[in-house]
C-alpha positions as CSV (number, residue, x, y, z in Angstrom):
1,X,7.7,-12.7,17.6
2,X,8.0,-12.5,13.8
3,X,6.3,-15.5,12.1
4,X,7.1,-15.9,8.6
5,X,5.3,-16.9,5.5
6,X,6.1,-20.0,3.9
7,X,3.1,-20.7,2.4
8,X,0.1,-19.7,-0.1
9,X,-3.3,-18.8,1.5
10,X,-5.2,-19.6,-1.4
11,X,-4.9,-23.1,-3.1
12,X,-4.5,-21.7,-6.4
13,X,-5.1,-17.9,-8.5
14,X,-8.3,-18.7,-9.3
15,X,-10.0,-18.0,-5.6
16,X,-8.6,-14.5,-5.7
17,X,-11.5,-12.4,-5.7
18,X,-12.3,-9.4,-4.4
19,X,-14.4,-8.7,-1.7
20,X,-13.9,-11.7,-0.2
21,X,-10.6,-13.0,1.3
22,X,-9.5,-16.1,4.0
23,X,-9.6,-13.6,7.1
24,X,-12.2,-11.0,7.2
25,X,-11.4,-8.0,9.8
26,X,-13.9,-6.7,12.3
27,X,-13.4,-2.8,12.3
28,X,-15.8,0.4,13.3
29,X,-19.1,0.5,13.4
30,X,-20.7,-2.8,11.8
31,X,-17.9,-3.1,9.1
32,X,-16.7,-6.1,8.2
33,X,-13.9,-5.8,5.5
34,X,-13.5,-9.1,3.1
35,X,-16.5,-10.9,4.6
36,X,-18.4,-11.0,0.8
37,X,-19.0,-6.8,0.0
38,X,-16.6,-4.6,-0.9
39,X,-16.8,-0.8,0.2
40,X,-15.4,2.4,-0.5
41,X,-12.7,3.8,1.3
42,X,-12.6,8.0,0.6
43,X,-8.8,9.1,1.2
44,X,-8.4,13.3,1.5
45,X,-6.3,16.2,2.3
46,X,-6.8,19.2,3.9
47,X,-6.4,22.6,2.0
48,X,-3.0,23.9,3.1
49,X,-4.0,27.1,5.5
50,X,-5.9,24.6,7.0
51,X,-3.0,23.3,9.2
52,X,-2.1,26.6,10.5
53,X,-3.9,26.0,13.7
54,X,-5.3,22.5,15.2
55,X,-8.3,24.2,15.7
56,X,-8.6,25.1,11.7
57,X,-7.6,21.6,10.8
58,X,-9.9,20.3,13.4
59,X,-12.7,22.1,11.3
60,X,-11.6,21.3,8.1
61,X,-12.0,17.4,8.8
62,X,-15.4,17.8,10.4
63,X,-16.6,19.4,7.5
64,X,-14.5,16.6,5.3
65,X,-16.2,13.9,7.3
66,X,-19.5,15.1,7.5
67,X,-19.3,15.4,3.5
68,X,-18.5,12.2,2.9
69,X,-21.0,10.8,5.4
70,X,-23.8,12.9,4.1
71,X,-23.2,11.8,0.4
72,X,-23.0,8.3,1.5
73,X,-26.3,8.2,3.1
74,X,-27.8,10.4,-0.2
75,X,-26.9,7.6,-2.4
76,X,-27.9,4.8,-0.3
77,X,-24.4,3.3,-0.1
78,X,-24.4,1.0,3.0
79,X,-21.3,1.2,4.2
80,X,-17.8,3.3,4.3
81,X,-14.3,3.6,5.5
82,X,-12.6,7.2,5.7
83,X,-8.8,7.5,5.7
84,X,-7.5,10.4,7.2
85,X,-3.8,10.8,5.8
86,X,-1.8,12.9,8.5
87,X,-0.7,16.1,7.4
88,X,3.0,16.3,9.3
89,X,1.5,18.8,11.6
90,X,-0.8,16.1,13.0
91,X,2.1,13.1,13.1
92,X,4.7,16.0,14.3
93,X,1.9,16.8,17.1
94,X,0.3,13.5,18.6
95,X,-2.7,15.1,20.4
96,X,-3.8,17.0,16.9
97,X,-3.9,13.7,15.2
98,X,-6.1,12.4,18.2
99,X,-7.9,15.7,18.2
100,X,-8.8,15.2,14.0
101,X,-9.6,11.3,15.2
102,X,-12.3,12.5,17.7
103,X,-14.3,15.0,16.1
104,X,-14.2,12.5,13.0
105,X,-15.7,9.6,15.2
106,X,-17.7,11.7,16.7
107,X,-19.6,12.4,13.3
108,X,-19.5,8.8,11.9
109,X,-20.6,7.4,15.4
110,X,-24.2,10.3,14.5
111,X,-24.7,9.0,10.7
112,X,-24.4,5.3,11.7
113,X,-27.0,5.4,14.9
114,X,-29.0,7.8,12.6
115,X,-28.8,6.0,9.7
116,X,-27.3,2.0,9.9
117,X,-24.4,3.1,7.9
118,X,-21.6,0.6,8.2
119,X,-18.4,2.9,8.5
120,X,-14.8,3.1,10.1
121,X,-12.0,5.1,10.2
122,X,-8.4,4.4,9.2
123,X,-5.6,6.6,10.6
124,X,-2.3,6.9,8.4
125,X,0.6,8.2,10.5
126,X,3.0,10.4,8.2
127,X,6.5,8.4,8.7
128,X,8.5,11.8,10.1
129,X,11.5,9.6,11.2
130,X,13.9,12.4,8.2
131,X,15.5,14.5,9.2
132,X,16.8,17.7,6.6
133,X,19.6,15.5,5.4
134,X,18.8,11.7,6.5
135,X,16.5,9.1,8.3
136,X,16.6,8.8,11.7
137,X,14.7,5.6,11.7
138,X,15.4,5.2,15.7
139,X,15.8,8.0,18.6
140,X,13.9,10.3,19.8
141,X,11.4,10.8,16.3
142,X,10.4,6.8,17.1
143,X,8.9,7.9,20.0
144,X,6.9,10.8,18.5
145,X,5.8,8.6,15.4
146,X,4.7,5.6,18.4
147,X,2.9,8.1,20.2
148,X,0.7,9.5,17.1
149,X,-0.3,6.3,16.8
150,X,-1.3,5.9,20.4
151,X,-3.2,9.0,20.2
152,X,-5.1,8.2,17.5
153,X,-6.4,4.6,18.8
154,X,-7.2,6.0,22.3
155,X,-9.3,8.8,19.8
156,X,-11.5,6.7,17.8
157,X,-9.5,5.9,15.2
158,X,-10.0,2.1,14.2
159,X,-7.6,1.2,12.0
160,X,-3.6,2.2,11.9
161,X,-1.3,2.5,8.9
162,X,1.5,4.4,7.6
163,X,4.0,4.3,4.8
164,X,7.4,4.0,6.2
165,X,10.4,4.7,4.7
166,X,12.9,2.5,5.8
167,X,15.8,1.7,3.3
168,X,14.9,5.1,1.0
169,X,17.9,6.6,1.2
170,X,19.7,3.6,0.0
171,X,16.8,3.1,-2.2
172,X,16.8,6.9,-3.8
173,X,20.4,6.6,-4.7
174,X,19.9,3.3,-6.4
175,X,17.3,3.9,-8.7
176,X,18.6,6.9,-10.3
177,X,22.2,4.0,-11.0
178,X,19.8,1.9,-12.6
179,X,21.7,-0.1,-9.1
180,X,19.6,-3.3,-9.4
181,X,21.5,-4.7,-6.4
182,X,21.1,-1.4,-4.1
183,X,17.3,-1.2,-5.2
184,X,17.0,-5.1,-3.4
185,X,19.0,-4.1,-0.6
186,X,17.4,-1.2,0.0
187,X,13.4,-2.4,-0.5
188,X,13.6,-5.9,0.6
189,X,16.5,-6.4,3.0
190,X,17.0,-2.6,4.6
191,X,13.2,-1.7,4.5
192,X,12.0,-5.6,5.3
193,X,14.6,-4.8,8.6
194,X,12.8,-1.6,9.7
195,X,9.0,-3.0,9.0
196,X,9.9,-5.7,11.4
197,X,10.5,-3.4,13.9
198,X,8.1,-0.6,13.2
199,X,5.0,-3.4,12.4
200,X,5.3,-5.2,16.0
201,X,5.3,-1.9,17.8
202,X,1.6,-1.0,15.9
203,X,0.7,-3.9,16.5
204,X,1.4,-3.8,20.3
205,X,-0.5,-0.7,20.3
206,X,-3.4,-1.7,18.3
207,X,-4.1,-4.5,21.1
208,X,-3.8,-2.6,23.6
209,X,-6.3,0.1,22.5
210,X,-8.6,-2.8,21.0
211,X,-7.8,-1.4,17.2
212,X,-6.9,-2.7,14.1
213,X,-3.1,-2.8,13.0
214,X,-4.0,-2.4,9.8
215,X,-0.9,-2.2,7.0
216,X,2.1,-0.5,4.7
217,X,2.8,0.3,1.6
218,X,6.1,0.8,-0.1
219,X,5.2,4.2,-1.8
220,X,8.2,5.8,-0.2
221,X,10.1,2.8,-3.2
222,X,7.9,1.4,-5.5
223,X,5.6,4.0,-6.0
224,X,8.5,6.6,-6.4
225,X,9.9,3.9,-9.0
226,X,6.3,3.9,-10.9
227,X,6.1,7.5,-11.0
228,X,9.5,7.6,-12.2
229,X,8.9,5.4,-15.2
230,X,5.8,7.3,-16.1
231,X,3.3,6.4,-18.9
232,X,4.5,5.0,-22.0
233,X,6.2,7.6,-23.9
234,X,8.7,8.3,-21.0
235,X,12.2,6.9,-20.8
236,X,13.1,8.1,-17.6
237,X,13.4,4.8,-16.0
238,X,12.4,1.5,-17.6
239,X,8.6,-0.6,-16.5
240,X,10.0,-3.0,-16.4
241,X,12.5,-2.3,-13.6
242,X,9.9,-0.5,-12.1
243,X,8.0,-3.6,-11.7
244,X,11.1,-5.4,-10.4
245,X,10.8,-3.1,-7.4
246,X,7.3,-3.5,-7.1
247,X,7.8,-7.4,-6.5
248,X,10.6,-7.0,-4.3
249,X,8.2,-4.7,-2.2
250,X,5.9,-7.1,-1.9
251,X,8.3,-8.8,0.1
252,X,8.7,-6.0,2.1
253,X,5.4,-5.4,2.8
254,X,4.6,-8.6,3.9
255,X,6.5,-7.7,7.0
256,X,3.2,-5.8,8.7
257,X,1.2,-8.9,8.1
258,X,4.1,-11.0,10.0
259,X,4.8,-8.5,12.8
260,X,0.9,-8.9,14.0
261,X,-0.9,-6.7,11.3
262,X,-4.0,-8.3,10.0
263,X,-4.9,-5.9,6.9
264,X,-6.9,-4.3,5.2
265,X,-3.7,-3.2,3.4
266,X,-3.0,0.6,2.4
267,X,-4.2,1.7,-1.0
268,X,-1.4,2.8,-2.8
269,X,0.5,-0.8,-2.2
270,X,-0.1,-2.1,-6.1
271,X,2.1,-4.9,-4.5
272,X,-1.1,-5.8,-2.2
273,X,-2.3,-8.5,-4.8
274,X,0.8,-10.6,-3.9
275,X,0.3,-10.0,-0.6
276,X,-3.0,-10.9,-0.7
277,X,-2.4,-14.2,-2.4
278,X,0.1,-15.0,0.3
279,X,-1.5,-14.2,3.7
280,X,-5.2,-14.3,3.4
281,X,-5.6,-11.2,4.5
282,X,-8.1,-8.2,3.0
283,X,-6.3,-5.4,1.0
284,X,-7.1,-1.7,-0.1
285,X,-6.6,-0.6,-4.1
286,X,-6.8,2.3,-6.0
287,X,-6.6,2.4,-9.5
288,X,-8.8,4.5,-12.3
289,X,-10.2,5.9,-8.9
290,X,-6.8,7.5,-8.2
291,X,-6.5,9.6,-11.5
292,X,-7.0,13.0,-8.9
293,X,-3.4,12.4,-7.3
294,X,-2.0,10.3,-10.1
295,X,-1.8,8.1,-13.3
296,X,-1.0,4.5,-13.6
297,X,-1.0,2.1,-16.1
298,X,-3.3,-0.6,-14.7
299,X,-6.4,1.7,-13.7
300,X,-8.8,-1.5,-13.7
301,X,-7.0,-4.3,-13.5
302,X,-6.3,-3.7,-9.7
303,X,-9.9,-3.8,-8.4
304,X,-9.5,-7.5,-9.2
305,X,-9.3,-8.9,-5.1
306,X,-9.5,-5.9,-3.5
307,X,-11.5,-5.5,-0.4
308,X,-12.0,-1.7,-0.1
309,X,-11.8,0.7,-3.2
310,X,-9.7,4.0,-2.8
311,X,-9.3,7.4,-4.6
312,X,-5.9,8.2,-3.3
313,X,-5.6,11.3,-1.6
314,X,-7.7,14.7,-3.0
315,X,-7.3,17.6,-1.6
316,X,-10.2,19.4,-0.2
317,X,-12.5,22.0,-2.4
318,X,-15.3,22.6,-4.5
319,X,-16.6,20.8,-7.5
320,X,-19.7,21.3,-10.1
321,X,-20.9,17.9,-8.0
322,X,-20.5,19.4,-4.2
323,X,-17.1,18.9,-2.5
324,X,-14.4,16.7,-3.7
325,X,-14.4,14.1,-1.4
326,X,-18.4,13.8,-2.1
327,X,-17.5,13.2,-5.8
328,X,-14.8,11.1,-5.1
329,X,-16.4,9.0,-2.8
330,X,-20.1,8.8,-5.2
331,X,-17.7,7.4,-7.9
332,X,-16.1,4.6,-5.1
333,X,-19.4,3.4,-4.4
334,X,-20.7,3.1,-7.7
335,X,-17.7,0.5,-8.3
336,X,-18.2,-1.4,-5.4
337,X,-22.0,-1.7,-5.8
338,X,-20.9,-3.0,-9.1
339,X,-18.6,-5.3,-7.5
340,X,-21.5,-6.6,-5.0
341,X,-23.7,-7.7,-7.2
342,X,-21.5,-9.6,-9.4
343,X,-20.7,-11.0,-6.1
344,X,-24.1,-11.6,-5.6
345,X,-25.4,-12.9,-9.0
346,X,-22.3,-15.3,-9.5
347,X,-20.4,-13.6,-11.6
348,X,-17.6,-11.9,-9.6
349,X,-15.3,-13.8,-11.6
350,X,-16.2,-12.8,-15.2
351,X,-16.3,-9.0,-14.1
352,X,-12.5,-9.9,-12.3
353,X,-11.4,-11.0,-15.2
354,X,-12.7,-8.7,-18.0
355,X,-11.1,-6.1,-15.2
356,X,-7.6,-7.5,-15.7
357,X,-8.0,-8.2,-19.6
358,X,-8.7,-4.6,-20.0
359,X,-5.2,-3.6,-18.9
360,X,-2.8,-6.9,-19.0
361,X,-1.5,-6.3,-21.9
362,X,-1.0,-2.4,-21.8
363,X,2.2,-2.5,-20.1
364,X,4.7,-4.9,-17.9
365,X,4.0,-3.6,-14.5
366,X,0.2,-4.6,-15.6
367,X,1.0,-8.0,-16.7
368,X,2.9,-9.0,-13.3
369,X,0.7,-7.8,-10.9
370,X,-2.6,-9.2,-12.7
371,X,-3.6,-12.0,-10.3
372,X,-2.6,-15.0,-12.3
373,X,1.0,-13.5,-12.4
374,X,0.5,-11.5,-8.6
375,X,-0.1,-15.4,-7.8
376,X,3.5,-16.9,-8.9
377,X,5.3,-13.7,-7.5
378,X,3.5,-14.7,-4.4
379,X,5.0,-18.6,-4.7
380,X,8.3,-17.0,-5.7
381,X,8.3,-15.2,-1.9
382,X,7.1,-18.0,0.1
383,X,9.6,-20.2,-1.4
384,X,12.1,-18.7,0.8
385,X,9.6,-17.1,3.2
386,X,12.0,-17.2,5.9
387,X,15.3,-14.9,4.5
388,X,14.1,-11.6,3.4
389,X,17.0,-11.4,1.2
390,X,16.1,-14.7,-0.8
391,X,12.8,-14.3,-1.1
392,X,12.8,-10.6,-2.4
393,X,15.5,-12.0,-4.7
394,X,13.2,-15.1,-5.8
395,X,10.4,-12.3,-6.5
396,X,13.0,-9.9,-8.7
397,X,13.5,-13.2,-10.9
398,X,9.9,-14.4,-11.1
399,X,9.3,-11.0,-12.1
400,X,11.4,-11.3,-14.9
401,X,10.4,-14.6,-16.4
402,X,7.1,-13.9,-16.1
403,X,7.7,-10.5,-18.1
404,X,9.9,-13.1,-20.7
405,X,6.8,-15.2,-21.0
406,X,4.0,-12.5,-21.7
407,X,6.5,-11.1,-24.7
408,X,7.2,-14.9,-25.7
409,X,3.4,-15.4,-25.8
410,X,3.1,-12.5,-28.4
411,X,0.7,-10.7,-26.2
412,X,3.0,-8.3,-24.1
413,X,5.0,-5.8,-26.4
414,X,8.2,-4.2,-25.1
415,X,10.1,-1.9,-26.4
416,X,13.9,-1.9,-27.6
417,X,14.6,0.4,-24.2
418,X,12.2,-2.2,-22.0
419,X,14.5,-5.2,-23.7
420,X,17.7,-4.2,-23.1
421,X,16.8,-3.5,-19.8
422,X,14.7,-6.3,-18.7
423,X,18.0,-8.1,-19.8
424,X,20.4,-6.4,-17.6
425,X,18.0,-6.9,-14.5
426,X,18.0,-10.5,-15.1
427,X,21.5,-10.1,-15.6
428,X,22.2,-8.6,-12.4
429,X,19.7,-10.5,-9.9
430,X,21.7,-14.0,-11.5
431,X,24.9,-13.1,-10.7
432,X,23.9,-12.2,-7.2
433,X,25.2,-14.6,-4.2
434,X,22.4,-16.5,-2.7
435,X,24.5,-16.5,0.4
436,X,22.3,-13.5,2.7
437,X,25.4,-12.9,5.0
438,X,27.6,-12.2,2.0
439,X,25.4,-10.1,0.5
440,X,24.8,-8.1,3.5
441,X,28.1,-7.6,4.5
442,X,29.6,-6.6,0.7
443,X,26.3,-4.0,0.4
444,X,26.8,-2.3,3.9
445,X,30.7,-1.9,3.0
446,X,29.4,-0.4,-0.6
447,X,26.7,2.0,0.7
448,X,28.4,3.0,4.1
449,X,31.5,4.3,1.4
450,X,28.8,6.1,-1.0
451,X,26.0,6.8,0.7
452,X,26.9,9.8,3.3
453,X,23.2,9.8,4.1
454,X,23.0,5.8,4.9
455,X,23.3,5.2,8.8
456,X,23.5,1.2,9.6
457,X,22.5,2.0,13.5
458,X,19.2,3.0,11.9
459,X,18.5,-0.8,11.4
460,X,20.2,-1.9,14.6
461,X,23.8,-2.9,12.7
């Protein structure tokens, strides 16, 4: 059974903080995520002739994991979370993913007798439901992609995740139309549909192998819309509808949280701070951390509530330092040791907020998701909690008046490109019908005629 959000778990903005949130998780080996510390969570790849055989890939995480738990203990750090990305051999394969899971807990289960170190491990199941030419979100892959994630429970790994990709293909075709109606159908009505499904599954494995159903991320939409838009000398696609996406996807991603996931959210969901806001529950975020796999605009501002601090994915090699994951994951704990003592000494708050000031202004997809603004988008959502459609609409248009605010304040600066099309979003998202029926019915007419790739069965219509 889906429950819905209709409400806010936090009284007002203010309480978002990070390392703490309303309902801690229990995962690993003496963690506790969002119960007052924050800690680091390493995310890694595999060099690629690593996945020619399981037993070379097998080897190449032992000697990632064993890395990363050496380092840890070097430094002192008192706790860590490792996230093992599958490579699509491991997702494509179930018993390679539980083979990776093993050896890994194997090694964490030695450092934390050894040493006290509070660790866990997060599995991310690659979504491999595409085929060459479309999603096949149902069928014979659903089983495959359920039974990774069985593999890896039974395994050792604690927590499950992936970033699925329902609605892309609608999605894809949308953004590149500048198609604001296709980009809500496809984030927060077609990909809301599949998370539903996908999210109660996880979760009906998680509690039967006594592990965490952790959370998504739209980086199969929003992310891909982010990337799109760039930094602030491209044009390819506007911040400002990139951040429309990003608060329709929050929406979206709510869905795990609803369908029996409890968090910690994934670390590439920037949308995690609304979700946050909403549910109560502890959330993953990368941000300067995740300059090795990618730029953003907001590189500080995002540790502002998060629970566990992530690098984004590096791939595996040698640095000046030692490996890259023991670089990576040196840097990780230096924040959150930062973060823990102004946690300790009372002024979580003043670092949160210089965090956030440092970046609010630099660019709109900053000035939305910063938690005073994360916190209406969050309002805008529950409004309507229960109609996916009307509450990723109510985001879109929260979204856009708060943008309208921040440039009526002085403070946030758009360009003439960012105008004119912040204007035809709002535009757009006003003249939409607030009737969900409609608008599903005149969207899967639309898409089913230009879309050759778009398959309604894959959502069950």
């Amino acid at each position: 059974m889906v429950k819905k959000y209709t409400s806010m778990a936090y009284a007002n903005a203010d309480e978002l903080i990070f390392g703490q949130c309303k309902f801690p998780v229990k995962a690993g080996l003496g963690l506790e995520i969002g119960a007052g510390y924050t800690s680091p969570e390493v995310n890694y790849a595999p060099r690629p002739q690593a996945g020619k055989s399981k037993e070379k890939l097998v080897k190449e995480y032992e000697r990632i994991t064993t890395d990363i738990m050496a380092r840890m203990v070097q430094i002192g750090a008192p706790s860590v979370v490792l996230e093992t990305e599958h490579v699509e051999q491991m997702s494509n394969n179930p018993d390679w993913g539980g083979a990776v899971a093993h050896a890994q807990k194997t090694i964490m289960e030695e450092y934390h007798d050894e040493y006290g170190i509070k660790c866990a491990l997060r599995h991310t199941i690659g979504d491999i439901r595409e085929d060459r030419d479309y999603l096949q979100l149902r069928g014979d892959k659903y089983n495959v992609f359920m039974e990774a994630f069985e593999e890896v429970a039974k395994n050792g790994a604690d927590m499950l995740s992936v970033e699925s990709m329902g609605g892309k293909e609608v999605f894809d075709y949308s953004i590149l139309r500048n198609d604001t109606a296709g980009i809500l159908f496809g984030i927060g009505v077609l990909g809301s549909m599949d998370m539903e499904m996908v999210w109660k599954d996880i979760s009906d494995i998680a509690k039967k192998t006594g592990t965490v159903s952790a959370g998504d991320t739209d980086c199969a939409q929003a992310n891909t819309a982010m990337f799109i838009a760039g930094g602030l000398l491209d044009k390819n696609l506007a911040h400002t509808t990139a951040i429309v996406a990003r608060a329709i996807s929050a929406a979206r991603s709510l869905c795990a949280y609803e369908a029996g996931a409890t968090g910690p959210g994934k670390d590439c969901g920037y949308e995690n701070s609304i979700i946050k806001a909403i549910s109560g529950v502890p959330i993953t975020q990368e941000g300067k951390t995740s300059t090795c796999a990618h730029s953003d605009l907001m590189g500080n501002l995002v540790m502002q509530c998060c629970d566990l601090w992530s690098n984004e994915s590096v791939e595996y090699h040698g640095e000046f330092g030692g490996t890259t994951v023991q670089c990576w994951s040196e840097t990780l704990a230096y924040d959150c040791s930062m973060m823990n003592v102004a946690l300790k000494t009372g002024k979580a708050k003043d670092l949160r907020d210089i965090l956030v000031l440092s970046d609010k202004y630099r660019d709109p997809q900053g000035y939305v998701l910063a938690y005073d603004n994360a916190y209406r988008v969050g309002q805008a959502i529950a409004k309507d909690g229960n109609n996916n459609y009307l509450r990723s609409k109510n985001a879109a248009i929260e979204c856009c008046n708060l943008i309208e605010e921040g440039v009526g304040s002085g403070k946030l600066k758009l360009t003439r490109f960012e105008t004119n099309a912040l204007a035809k979003v709002k535009a757009d998202l006003e003249a939409l019908t607030d009737d969900a029926d409609k608008f599903m019915s005149d969207n899967l007419t639309k898409f089913k005629q230009e879309v050759a790739v778009f398959k309604p069965e894959n959502y069950g219509l």
